[in-house]
N, C-alpha and C positions, 0 to 999 in steps of 0.2 A: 862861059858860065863857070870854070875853074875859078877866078875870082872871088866867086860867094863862097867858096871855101876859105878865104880868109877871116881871121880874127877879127880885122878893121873894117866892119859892116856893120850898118843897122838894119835893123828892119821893122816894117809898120808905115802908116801914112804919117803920123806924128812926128816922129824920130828921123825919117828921111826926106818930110820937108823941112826942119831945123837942118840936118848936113847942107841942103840944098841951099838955102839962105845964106848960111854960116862960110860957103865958100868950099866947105869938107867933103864934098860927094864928088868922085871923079867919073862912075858910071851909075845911071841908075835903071834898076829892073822892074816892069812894070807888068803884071800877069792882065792877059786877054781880058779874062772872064772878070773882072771886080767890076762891082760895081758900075752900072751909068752915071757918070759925073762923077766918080770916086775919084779919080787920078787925076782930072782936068784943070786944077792949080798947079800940080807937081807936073804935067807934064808943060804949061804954060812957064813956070818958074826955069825951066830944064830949058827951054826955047831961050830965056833968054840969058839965064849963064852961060849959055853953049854946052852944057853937060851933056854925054852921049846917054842917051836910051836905047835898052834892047830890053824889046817885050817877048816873054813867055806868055805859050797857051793858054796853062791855069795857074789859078792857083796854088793849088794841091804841087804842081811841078815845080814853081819857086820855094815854096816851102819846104821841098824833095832838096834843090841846090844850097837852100839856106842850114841844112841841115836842123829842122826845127821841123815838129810836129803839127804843128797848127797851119793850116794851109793862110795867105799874106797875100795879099794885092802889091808889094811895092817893098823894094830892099834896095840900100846903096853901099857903096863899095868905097870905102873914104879913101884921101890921099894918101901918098905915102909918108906925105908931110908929116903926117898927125898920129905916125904910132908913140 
């Protein structure tokens, strides 16, 4: 989870299915509680770039690692490639 302390992150469904797409997301985080059927393109997309996923509890706990107030269903961690 040290990583979502980086700079080179997004976060939201939006924003880290475009890194997903786009080739830029090297891990992405996925909280338990979102949503039924919230996550099930981005985690289908993540299947098949091969991107690693690790899912957190809640919410509220990604949003704790993202350093960001608003509790987030989904954050990724971009390449190094791409600062």
């Amino acid at each position: 989870m040290k990583r979502l302390l980086s700079p080179e992150k997004v976060v939201g469904i939006k924003q880290t299915r475009n890194a997903v797409l786009q080739n830029r997301a090297a891990v992405v985080y996925l909280a338990e509680d979102a949503a039924l059927g919230m996550l099930d393109e981005i985690i289908e997309l993540c299947k098949d770039k091969k991107i690693e996923q690790v899912f957190v509890p809640t919410r509220r706990e990604l949003a704790k690692h993202c350093k960001i107030d608003v509790p987030c269903a989904v954050a990724a961690v971009l390449n190094d490639s791409n600062k």
